[in-house]
C-alpha positions in Angstrom: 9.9 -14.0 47.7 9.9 -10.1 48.1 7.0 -8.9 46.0 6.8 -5.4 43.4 4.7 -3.1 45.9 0.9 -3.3 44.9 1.6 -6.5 42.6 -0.6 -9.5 43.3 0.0 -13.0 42.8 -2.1 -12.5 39.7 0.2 -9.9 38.6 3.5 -11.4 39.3 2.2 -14.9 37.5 1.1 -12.7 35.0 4.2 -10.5 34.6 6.1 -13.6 34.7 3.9 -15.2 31.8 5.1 -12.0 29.5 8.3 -12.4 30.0 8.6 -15.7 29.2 6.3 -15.2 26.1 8.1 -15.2 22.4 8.2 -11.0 22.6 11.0 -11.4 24.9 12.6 -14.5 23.9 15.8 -13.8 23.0 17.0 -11.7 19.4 18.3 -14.2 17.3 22.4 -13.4 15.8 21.8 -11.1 12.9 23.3 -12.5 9.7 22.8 -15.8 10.5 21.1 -17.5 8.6 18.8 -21.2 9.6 15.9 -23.1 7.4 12.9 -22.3 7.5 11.2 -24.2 4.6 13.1 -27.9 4.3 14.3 -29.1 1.3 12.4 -30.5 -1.9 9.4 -29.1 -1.0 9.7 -26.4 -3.7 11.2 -27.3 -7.2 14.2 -26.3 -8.5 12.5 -23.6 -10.4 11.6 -22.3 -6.8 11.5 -18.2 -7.1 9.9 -15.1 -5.9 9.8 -14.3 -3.4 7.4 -11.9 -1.4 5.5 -11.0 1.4 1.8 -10.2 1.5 -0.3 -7.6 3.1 -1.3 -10.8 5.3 2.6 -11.3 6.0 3.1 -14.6 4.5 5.7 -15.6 2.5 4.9 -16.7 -1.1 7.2 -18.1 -3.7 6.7 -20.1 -7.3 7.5 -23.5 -8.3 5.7 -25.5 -4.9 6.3 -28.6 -5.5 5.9 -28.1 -9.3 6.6 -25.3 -11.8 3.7 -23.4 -13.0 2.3 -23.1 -9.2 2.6 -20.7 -6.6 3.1 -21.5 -2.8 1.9 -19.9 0.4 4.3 -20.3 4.0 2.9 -19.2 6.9 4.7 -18.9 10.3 4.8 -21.4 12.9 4.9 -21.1 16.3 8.5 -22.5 16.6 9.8 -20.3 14.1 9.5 -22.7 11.0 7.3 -22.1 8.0 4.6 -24.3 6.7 4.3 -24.1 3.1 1.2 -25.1 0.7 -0.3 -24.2 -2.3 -1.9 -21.0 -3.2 -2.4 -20.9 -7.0 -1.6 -22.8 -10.2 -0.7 -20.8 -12.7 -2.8 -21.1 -16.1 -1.5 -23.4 -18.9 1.9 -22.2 -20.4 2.6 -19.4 -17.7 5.7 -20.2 -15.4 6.1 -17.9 -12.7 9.4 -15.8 -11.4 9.7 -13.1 -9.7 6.9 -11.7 -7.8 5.6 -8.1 -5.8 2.8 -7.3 -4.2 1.1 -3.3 -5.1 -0.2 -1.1 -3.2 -3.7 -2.6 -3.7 -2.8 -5.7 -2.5 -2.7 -7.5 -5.7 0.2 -10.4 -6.7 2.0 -9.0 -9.7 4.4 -12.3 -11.5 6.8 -12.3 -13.9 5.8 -15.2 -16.5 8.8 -16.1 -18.2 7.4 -18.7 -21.1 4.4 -17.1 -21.5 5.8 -13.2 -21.8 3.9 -11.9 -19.1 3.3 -10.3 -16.5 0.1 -11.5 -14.3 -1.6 -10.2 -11.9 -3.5 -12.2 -9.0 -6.0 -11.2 -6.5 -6.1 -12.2 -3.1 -8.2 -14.8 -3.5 -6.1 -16.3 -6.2 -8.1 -15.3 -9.2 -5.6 -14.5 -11.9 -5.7 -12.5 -14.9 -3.0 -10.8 -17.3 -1.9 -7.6 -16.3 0.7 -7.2 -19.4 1.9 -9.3 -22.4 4.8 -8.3 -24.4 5.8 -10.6 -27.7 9.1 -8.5 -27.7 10.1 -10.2 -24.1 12.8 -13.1 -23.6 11.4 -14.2 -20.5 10.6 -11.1 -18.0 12.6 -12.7 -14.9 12.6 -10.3 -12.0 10.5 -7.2 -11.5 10.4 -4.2 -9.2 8.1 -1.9 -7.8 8.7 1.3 -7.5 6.7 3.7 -5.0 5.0 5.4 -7.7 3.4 2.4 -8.9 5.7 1.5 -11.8 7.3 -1.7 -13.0 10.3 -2.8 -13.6 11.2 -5.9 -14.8 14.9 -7.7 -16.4 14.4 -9.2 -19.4 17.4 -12.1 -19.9 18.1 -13.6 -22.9 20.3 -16.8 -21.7 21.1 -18.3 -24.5 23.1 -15.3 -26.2 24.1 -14.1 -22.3 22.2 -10.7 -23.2 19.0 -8.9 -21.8 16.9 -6.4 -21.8 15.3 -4.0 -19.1 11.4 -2.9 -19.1 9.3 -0.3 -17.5 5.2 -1.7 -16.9 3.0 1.4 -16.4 -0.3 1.1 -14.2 -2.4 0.9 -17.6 -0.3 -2.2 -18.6 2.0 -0.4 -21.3 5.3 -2.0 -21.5 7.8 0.2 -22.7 11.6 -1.0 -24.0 14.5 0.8 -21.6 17.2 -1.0 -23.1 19.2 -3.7 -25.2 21.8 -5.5 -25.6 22.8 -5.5 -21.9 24.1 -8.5 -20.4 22.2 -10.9 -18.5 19.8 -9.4 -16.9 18.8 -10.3 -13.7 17.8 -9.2 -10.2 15.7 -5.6 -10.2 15.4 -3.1 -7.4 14.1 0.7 -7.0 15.7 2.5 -4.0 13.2 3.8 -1.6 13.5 7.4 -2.7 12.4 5.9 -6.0 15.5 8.3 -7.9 17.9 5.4 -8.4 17.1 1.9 -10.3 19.5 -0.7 -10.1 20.0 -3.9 -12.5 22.4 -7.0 -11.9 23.5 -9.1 -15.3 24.0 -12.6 -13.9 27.0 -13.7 -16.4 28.9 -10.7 -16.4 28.8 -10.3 -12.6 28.3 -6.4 -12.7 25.7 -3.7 -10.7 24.0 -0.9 -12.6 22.6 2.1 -11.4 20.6 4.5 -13.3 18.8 7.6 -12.2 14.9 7.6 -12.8 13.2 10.8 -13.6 9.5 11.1 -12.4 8.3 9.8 -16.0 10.0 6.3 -15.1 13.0 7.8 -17.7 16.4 6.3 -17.1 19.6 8.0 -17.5 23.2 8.4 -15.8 24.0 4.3 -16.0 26.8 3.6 -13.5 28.7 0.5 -12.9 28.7 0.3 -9.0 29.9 -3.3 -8.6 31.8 -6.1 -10.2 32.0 -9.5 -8.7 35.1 -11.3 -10.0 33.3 -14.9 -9.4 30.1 -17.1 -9.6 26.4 -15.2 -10.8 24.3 -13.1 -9.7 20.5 -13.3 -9.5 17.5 -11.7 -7.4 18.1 -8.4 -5.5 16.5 -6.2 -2.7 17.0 -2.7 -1.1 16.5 -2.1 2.6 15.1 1.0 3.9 18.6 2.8 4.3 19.0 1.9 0.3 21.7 -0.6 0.7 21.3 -4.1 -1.6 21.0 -7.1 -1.0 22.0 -9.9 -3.9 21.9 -13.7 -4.3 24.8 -15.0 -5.5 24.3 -18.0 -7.2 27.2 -20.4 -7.2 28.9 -18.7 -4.2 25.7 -19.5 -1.4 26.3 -16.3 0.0 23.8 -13.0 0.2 26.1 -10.0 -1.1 25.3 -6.3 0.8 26.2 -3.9 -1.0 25.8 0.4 -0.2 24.2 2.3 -2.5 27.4 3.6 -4.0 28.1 -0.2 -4.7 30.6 -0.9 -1.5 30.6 -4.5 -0.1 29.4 -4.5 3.2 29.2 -8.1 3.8 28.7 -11.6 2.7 26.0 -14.0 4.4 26.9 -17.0 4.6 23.9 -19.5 3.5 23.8 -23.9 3.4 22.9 -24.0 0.2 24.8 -22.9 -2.8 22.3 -21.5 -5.1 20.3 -18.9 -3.9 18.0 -17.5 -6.6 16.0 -14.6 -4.7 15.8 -12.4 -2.0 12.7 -10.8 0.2 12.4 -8.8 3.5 9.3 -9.7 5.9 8.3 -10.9 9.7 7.1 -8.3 12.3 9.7 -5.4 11.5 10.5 -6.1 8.5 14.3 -7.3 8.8 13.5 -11.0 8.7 15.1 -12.0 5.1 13.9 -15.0 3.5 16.3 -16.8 0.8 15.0 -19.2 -1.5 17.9 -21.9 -2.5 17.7 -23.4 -5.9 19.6 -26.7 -5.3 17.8 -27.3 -1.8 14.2 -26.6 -3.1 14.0 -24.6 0.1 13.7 -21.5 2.1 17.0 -20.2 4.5 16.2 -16.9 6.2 18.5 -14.6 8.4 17.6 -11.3 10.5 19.2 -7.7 9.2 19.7 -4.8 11.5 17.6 -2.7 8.9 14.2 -3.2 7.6 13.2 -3.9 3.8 12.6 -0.6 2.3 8.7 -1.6 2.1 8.3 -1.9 5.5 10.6 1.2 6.3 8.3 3.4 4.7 5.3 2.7 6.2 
């Protein structure tokens, strides 16, 4: 065999070890999208999700509501799910971010919440607010506010809140409709809010006191809901679309990019993750599972690093 000049056997076994290694395994299709958790291991009310500082995945409703679920990577590309916290007594988790600390923030729909949870799973309350329906989704913006939709289901309405760092919860605005899926662009100028029933795409602009003003209808879907949402690092949206089993991107302006095609039909939430960040994980309502799919950008967390 002809032999790199100065390369020994040890080097060419070695070189040839790399290669064959999982770093250069081959790029999976982007926007395709595969299982990664199997069905019924998460409940129906299965939510989130989000990626730790330890880059796993975690996600509510494992196995039962009122818990939440840890999946860490395997080596063959699956994940391997198990339970990282029960929630106390009359809390029911939904959507969930990580802050800059390192801390689990969840929304706690029944119990009008929203808790924070250390990394060793201690949790404790971080705001309560009588006035909520059931805080759904919630978003984080870079300087360290909250955001959270506030749905009322029942009278296809909402609400939409701002959490401060001391835990004040202050009322953005009512009689919206169904609000859903949350998101803060990565310049942290733009909020956007999706209202499930009515199908539409907000934008607001967000002043450096965590004001809103400007709303603009970006997008309106002409069919099935719409439910958790994330922004990549080049701003552009990402939204489960419950009903349809797709992933909508959307620009920032609110143009339809594409539609990712998923296997189940009732995705509920979105999240960015894996080694650069454009791994998208999917949790699917009717499957009980986890679908995930590569981007060609990064989430806007990981972008910004």
């Amino acid at each position: 065999m002809n032999r790199l000049p100065g390369c020994s056997r040890w080097c060419l076994s070695g070189l040839a070890l790399l290669l064959a290694s999982p770093v250069f395994a081959a790029e999976p299709p982007l926007f395709e999208a595969r299982d990664y958790v199997g069905d019924g291991i998460f409940s129906a009310g299965i939510e989130g999700p989000a990626v730790g500082p330890d880059g796993d995945l975690y996600l509510v409703s494992f196995g039962q509501d009122g818990t939440i679920g840890r999946v860490r990577a395997q080596p063959d590309g699956s994940g391997q799910a198990s339970l990282f916290v029960t929630l106390p007594e009359g809390s029911t988790g939904n959507g969930i971010r990580f802050d800059r600390h390192g801390h689990m923030l969840v929304a706690d729909y029944s119990g009008h919440n929203i808790l924070r949870v250390s990394p060793d799973g201690e949790v404790s309350t971080f705001a309560h607010e009588p006035r909520m329906h059931q805080p759904n989704d919630i978003a984080l913006a870079p300087d360290g506010r909250l955001y959270a939709s506030d749905p009322d289901w029942k009278h296809d309405s909402g609400q939409l809140w701002r959490i401060d760092a001391d835990g004040s919860t202050h009322l953005l605005e009512t009689g919206m409709g169904t609000t859903n899926g949350v998101e803060v662009s990565p310049d942290g100028r733009s909020l956007y809010v999706n209202e499930s029933v009515q199908r539409r795409v907000w934008r607001y602009a967000l002043d450096g006191e965590g004001r809103i003003t400007g709303k603009q209808l970006i997008h309106q879907f002409s069919d099935h809901g719409l439910d958790g949402m994330r922004s990549d690092a080049q701003g552009n949206l990402y939204i489960a679309r419950y009903g349809a089993g797709t992933v909508a991107i959307l620009t920032p302006q609110g143009g339809l990019l594409r539609e990712v095609q998923l296997k189940g039909r009732k995705p509920t939430n979105v999240a960015f993750g894996g080694h650069d960040g454009r791994t998208v994980y999917v949790t699917l309502q009717d499957r009980g599972a986890v679908e995930v799919f590569r981007s060609d950008v990064p989430g806007r967390e990981h972008g910004a690093r």
